[in-house]
DRENDO-1510 file (C-alpha; in Angstrom, 1 decimal, always signed):
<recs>
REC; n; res; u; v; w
REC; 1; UNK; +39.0; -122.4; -46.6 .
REC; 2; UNK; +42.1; -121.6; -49.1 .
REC; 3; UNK; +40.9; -122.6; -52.4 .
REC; 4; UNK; +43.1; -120.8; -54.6 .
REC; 5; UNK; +47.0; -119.8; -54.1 .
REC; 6; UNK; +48.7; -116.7; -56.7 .
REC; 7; UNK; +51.4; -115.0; -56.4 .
REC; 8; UNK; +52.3; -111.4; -56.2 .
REC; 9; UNK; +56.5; -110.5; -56.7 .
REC; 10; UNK; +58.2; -107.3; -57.2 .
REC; 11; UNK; +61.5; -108.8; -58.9 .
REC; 12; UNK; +63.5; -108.6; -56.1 .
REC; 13; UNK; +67.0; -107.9; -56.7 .
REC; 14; UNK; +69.3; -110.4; -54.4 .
REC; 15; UNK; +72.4; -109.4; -52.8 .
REC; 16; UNK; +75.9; -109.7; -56.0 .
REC; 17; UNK; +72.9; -109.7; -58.6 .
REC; 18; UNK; +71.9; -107.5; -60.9 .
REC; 19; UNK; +68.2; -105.8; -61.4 .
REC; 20; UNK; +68.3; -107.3; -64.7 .
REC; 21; UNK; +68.6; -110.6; -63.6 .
REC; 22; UNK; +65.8; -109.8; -61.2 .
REC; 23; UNK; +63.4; -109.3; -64.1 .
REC; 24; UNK; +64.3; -112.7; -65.5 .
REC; 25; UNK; +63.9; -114.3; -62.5 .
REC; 26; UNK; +60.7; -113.2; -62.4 .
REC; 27; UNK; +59.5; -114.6; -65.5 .
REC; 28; UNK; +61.2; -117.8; -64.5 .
REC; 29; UNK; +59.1; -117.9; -62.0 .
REC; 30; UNK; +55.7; -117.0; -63.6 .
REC; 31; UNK; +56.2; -119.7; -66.0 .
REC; 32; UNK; +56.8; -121.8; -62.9 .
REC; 33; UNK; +53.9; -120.8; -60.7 .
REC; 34; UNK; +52.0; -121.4; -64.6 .
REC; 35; UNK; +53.0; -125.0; -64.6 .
REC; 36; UNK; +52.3; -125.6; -60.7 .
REC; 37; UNK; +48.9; -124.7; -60.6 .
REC; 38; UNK; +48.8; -121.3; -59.2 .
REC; 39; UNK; +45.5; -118.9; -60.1 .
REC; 40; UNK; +47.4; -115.6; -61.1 .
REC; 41; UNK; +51.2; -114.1; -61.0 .
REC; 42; UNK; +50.8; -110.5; -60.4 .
REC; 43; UNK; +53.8; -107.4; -60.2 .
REC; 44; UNK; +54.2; -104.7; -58.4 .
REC; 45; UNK; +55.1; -101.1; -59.4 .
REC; 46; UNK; +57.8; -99.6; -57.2 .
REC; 47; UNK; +60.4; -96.6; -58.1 .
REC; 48; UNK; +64.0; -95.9; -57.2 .
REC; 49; UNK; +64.6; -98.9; -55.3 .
REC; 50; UNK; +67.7; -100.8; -55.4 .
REC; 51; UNK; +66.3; -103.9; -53.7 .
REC; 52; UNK; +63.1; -103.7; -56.6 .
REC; 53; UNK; +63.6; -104.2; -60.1 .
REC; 54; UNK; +59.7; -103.8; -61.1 .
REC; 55; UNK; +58.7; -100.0; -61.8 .
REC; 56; UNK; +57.1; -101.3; -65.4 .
REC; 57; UNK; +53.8; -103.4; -64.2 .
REC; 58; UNK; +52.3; -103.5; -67.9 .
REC; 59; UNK; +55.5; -103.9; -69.8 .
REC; 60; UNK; +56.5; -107.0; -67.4 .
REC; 61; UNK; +53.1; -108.2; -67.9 .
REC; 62; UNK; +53.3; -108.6; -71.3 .
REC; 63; UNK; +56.7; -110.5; -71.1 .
REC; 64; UNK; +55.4; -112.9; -68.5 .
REC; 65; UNK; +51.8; -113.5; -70.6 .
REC; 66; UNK; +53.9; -114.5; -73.4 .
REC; 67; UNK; +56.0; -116.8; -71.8 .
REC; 68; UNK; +53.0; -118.9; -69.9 .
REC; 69; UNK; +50.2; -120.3; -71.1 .
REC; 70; UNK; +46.8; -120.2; -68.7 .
REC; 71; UNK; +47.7; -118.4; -65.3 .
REC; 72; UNK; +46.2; -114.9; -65.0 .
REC; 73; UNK; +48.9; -112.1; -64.9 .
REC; 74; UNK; +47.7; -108.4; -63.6 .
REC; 75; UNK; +49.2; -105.6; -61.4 .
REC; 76; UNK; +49.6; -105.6; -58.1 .
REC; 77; UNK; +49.3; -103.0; -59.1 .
REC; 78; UNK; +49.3; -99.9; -61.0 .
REC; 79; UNK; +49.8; -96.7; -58.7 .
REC; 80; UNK; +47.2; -94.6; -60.7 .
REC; 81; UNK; +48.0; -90.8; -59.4 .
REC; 82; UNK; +51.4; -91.4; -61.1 .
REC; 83; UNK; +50.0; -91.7; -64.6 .
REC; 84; UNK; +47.3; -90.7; -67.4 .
REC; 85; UNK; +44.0; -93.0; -67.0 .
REC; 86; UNK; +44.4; -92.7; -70.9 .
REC; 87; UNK; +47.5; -93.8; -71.0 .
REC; 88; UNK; +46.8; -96.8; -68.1 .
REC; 89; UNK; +43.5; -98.0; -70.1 .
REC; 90; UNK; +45.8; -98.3; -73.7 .
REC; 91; UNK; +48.3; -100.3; -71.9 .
REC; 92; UNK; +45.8; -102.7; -70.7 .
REC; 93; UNK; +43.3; -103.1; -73.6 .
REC; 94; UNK; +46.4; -103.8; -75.5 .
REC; 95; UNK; +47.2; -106.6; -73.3 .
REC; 96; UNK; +43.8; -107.5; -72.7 .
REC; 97; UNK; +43.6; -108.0; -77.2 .
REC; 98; UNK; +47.0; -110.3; -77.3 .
REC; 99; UNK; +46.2; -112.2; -73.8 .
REC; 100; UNK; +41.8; -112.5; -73.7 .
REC; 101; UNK; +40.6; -113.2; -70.2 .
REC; 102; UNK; +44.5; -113.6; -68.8 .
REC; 103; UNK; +44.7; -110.0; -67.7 .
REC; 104; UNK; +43.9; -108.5; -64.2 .
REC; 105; UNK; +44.0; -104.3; -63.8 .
REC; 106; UNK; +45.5; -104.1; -60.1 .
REC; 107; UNK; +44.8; -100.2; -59.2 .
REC; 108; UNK; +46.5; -98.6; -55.7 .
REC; 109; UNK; +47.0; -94.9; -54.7 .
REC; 110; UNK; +50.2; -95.1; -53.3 .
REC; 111; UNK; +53.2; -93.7; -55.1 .
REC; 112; UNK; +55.2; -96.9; -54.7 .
REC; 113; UNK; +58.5; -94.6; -53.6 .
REC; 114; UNK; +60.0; -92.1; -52.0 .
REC; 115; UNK; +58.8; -88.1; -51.9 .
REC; 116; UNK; +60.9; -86.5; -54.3 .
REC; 117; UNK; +60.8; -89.9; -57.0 .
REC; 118; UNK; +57.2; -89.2; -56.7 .
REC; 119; UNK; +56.7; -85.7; -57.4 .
REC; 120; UNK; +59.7; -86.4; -60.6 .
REC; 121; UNK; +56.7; -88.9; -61.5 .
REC; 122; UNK; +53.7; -86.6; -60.8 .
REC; 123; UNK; +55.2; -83.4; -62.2 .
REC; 124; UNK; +53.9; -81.3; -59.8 .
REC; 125; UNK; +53.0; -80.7; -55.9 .
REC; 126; UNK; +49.5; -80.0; -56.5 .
REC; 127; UNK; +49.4; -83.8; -58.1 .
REC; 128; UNK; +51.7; -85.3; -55.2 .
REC; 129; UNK; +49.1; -83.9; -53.1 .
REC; 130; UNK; +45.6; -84.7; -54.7 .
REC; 131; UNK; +43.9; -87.7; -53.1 .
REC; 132; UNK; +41.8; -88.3; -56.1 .
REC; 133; UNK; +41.6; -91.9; -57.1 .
REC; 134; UNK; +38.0; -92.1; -57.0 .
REC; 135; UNK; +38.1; -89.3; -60.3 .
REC; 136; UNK; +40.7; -91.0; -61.6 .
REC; 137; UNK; +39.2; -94.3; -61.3 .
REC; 138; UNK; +35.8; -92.8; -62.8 .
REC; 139; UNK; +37.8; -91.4; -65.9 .
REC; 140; UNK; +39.5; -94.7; -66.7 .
REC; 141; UNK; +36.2; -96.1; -66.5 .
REC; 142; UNK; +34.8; -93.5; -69.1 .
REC; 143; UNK; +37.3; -94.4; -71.2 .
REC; 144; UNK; +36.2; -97.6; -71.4 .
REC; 145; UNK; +32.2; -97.1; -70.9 .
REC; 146; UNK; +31.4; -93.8; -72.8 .
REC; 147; UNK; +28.0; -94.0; -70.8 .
REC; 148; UNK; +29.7; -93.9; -67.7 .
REC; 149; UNK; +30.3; -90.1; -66.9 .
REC; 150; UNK; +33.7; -89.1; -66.0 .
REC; 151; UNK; +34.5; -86.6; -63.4 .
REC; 152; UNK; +34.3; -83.4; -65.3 .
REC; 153; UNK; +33.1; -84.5; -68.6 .
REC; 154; UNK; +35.8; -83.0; -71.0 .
REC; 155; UNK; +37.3; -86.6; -71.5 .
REC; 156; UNK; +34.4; -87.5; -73.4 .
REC; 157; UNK; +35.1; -87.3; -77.0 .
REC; 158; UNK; +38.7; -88.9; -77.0 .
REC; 159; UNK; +38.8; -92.5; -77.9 .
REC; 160; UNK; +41.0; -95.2; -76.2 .
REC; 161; UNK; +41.9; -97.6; -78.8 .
REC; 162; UNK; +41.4; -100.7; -79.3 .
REC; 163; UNK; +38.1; -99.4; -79.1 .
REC; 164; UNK; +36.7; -102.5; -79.8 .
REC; 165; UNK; +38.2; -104.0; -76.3 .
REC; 166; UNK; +36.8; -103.8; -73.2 .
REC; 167; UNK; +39.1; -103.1; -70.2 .
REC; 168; UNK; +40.3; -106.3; -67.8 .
REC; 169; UNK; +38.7; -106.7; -64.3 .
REC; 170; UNK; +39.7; -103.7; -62.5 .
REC; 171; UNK; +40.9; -104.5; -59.0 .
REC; 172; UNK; +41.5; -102.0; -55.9 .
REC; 173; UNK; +44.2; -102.5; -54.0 .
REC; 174; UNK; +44.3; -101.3; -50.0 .
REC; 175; UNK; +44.8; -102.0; -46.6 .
REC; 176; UNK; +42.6; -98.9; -44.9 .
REC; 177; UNK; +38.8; -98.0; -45.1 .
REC; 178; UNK; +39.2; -95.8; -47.7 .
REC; 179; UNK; +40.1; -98.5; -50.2 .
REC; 180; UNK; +37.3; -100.8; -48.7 .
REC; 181; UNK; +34.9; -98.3; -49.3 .
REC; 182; UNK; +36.0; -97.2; -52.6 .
REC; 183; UNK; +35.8; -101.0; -54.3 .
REC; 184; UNK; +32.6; -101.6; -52.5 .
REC; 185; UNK; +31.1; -98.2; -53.8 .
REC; 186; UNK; +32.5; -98.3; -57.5 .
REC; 187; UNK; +31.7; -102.4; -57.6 .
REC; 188; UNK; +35.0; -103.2; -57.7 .
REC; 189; UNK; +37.0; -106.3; -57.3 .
REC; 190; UNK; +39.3; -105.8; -54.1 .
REC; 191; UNK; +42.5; -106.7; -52.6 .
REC; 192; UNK; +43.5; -106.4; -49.1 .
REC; 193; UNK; +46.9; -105.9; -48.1 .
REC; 194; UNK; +47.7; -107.8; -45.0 .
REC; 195; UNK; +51.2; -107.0; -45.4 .
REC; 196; UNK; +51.1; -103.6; -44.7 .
REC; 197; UNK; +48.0; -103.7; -42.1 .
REC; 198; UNK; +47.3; -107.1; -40.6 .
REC; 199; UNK; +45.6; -105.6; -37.3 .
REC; 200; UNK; +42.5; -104.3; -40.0 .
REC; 201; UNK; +42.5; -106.5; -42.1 .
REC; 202; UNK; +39.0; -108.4; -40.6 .
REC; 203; UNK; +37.1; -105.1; -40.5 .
REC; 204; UNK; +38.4; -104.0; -43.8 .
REC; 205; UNK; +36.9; -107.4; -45.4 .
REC; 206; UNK; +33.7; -106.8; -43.4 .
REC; 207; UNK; +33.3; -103.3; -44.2 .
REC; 208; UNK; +33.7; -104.1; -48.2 .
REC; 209; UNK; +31.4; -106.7; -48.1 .
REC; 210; UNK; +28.7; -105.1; -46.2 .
REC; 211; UNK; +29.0; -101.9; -48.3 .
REC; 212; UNK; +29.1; -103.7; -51.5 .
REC; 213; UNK; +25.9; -105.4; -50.6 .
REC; 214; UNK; +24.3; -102.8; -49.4 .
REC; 215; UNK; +25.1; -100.1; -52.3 .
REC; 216; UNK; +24.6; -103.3; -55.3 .
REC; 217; UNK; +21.9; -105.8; -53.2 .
REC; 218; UNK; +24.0; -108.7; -54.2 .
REC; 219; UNK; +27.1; -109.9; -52.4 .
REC; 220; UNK; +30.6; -108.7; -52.9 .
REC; 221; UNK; +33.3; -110.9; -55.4 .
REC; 222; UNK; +35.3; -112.8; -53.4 .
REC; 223; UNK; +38.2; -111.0; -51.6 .
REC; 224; UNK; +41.8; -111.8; -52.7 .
REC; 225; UNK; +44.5; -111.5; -49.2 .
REC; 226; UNK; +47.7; -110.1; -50.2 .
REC; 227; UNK; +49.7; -112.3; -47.6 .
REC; 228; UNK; +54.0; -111.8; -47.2 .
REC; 229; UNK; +55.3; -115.4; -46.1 .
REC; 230; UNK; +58.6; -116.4; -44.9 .
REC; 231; UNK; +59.7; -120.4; -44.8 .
REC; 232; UNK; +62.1; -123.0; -44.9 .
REC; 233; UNK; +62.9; -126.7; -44.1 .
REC; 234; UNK; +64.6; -126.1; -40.4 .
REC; 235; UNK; +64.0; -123.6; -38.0 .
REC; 236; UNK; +68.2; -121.9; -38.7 .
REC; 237; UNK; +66.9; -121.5; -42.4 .
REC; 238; UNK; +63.7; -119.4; -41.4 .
REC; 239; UNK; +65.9; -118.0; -38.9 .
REC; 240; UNK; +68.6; -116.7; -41.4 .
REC; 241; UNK; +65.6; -115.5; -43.5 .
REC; 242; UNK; +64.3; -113.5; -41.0 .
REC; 243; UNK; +67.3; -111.3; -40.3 .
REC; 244; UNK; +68.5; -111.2; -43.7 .
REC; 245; UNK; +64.6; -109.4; -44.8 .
REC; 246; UNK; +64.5; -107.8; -41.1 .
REC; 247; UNK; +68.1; -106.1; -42.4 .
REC; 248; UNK; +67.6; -105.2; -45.6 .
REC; 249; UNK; +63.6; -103.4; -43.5 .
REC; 250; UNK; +65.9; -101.3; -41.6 .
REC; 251; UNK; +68.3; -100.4; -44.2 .
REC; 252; UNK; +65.0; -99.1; -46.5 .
REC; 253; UNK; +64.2; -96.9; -43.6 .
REC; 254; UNK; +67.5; -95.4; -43.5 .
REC; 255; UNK; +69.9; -97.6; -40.8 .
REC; 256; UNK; +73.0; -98.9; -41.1 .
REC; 257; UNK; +73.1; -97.5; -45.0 .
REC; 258; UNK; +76.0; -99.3; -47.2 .
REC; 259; UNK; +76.6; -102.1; -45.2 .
REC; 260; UNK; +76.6; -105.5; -46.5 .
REC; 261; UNK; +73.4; -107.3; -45.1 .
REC; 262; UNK; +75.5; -110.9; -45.1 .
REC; 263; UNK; +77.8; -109.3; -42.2 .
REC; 264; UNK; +73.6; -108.5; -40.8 .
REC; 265; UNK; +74.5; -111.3; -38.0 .
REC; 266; UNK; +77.5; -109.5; -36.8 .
REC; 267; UNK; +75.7; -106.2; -35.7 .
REC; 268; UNK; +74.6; -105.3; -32.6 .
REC; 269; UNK; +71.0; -104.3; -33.0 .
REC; 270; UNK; +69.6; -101.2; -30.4 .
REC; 271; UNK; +66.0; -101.5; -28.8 .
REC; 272; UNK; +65.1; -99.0; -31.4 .
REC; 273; UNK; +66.1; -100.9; -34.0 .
REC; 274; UNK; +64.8; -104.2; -32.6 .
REC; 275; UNK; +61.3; -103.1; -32.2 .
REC; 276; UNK; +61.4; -101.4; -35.6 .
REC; 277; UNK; +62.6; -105.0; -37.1 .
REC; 278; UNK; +60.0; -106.8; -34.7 .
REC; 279; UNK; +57.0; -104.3; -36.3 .
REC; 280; UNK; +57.8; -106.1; -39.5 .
REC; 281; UNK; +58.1; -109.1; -38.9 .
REC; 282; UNK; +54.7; -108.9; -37.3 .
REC; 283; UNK; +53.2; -108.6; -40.7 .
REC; 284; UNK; +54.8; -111.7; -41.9 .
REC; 285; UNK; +53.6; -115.6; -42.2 .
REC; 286; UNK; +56.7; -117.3; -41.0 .
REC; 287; UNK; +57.8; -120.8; -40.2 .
REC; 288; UNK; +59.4; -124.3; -41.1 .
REC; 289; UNK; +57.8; -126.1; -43.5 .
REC; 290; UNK; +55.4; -128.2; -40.8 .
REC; 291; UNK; +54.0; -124.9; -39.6 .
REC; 292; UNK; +53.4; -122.6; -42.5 .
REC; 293; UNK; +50.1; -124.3; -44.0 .
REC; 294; UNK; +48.7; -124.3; -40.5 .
REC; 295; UNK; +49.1; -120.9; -40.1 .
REC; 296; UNK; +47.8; -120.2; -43.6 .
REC; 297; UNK; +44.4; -122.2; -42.9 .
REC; 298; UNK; +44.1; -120.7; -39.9 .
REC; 299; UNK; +44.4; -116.9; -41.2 .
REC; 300; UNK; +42.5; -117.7; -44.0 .
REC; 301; UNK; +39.8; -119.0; -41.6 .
REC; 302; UNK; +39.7; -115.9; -39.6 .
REC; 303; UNK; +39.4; -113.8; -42.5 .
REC; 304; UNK; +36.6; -116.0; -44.4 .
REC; 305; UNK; +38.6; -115.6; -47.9 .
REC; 306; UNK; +39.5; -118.4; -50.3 .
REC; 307; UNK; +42.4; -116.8; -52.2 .
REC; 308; UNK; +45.6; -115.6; -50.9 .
REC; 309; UNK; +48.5; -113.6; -52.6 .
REC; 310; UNK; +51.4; -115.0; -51.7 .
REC; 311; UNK; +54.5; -112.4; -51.7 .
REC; 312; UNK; +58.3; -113.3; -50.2 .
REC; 313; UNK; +61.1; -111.4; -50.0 .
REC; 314; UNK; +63.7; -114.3; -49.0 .
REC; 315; UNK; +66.7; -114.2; -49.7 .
REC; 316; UNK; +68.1; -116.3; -53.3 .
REC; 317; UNK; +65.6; -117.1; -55.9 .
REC; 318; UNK; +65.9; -120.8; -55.2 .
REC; 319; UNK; +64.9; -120.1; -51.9 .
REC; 320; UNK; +61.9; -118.6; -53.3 .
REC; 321; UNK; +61.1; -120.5; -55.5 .
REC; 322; UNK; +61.0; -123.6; -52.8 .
REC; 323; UNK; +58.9; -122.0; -51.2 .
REC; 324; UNK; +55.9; -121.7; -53.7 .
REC; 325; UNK; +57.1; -125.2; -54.6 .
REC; 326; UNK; +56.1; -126.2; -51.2 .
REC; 327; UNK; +53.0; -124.0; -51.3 .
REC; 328; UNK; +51.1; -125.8; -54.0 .
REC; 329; UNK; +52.5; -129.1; -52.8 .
REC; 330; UNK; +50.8; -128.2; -49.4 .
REC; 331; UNK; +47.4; -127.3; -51.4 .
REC; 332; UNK; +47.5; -129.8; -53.9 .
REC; 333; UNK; +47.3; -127.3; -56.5 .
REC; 334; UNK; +46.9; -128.8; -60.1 .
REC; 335; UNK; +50.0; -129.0; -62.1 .
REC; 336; UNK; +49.9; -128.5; -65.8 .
</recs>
């Protein structure tokens, strides 16, 4: 049973608006989600995107913990192989000393962007290439542990101030095995993506738990779904949501480039295209009002979790905002 709503948004930039205003929005809506009862408010990091205004997870972080009072605020996360564990554990002990016990450390592999934005942030192939989160999660560990060994030792010595604070609850963010695995070994906090793999997500929360248990002997912390939802008061409203995101899917993969996604309804969509809008939509929560808390309970039944991530890429900030209005309506959050 849902016990526990937060929020995960990636400053969305809406069609005649600017990126800036994105980022405003988006503490807008923290202090929002802060008043309405929600657990945690956590951004993403995403690169050369002109539909995402969040690339900056710590720097956005720090903005939105000033400007609310109790809700957690994190990363949702931090794409580690595209910076210095050094550099990552400064950032967040120095949030961790202004905000105490309001700061989450959201970790992913993913570069969050295209090929060649990536290797502009990794510097090099052989990084672009390396599959090495579990080294680099070990030496932003040592960093904050000297007792815990990192992966070659020559770390040791340096000293990640403020010394004298301890690094937020790291959180591993996935949707395969490999991430599963990786929090349950490491005794990490985990986040599954059902967005990007709703057809594992089940085993994935099974295989962490039982790992985590059997590596630690006690059970695993409680799971966190990262869940993308699309709603609205009337069936024409979800409707109109639904091609405006399904448009703006297929123009990130490279169709109908430049063209204005209000004119979306005017365009003749091919077989190819359908099924590739269809694909994404699968991995969606989507109805009127009436439905969507139905379909919530019933998902979070299936998957035995008590906290889900809520993420929307509707159209209009009001829009959005309605929606996680409605959201903690529906699950009597408590307002503060």
């Amino acid at each position: 049973m849902l016990q526990r709503l937060s929020i995960l948004d990636m400053a969305p930039v809406d069609l005649n608006r600017s990126p800036k205003q994105a980022l405003l929005n988006s503490v807008t809506l923290a202090r929002k989600a802060d008043e309405l009862g929600y657990e945690r408010f956590w951004v993403t990091e995403h690169h050369n995107m002109s539909s995402v205004a969040s690339t900056s997870p710590e720097i956005l972080i720090g903005q939105i913990a000033a400007h609310t009072e109790r809700i957690r605020v994190g990363s949702g996360g931090v794409m580690l192989p595209n910076h210095s564990p050094l550099k990552v554990v400064e950032n967040f002990k120095l949030l961790e000393t202004f905000y105490p016990d309001r700061i989450d450390l959201g970790v992913g592999r993913a570069p969050g962007t295209d090929h060649q934005t990536a290797l502009a942030l990794r510097r090099s192939m052989n990084a672009l290439n390396a599959d090495d989160l579990q080294a680099l999660l070990h030496e932003l560990r040592g960093y904050d542990d000297v007792s815990e060994v990192t992966s070659n030792g020559s770390f040791g010595k340096i000293i990640a101030v403020p010394q004298d604070v301890s690094l937020p609850p790291i959180w591993i963010l996935g949707s395969s095995p490999y991430s599963a695995q990786l929090a349950a070994v490491e005794a990490a906090n985990y986040s599954f993506a059902y967005h990007f793999n709703p057809v594992g997500a089940k085993e994935n929360i099974a295989l962490y738990r039982k790992l985590y248990q059997g590596h630690h002997g006690v059970s695993a912390p409680d799971v966190i779904v990262g869940v993308s939802v699309i709603g609205g008061e009337t069936e024409d409203e979800v409707a109109y949501q639904k091609n405006m995101i399904s448009f703006k899917f297929l123009q990130s993969i490279g169709y109908f480039k430049g063209l204005d996604p209000l004119k979306a309804h005017d365009i003749q969509l091919s077989d190819t295209h359908q099924q590739a809008a269809q694909s994404f939509l699968s991995t969606q929560v989507i109805g009127t009002w009436g439905e969507l808390k139905q379909k919530l309970d019933v998902l979070a039944d299936t998957l035995d979790v008590q906290e889900f991530l809520i993420s929307t890429g509707q159209e209009g900030f009001d829009t959005r905002l309605q929606l996680y209005e409605k959201l903690a309506e529906f699950y009597h959050l408590q307002q503060k």
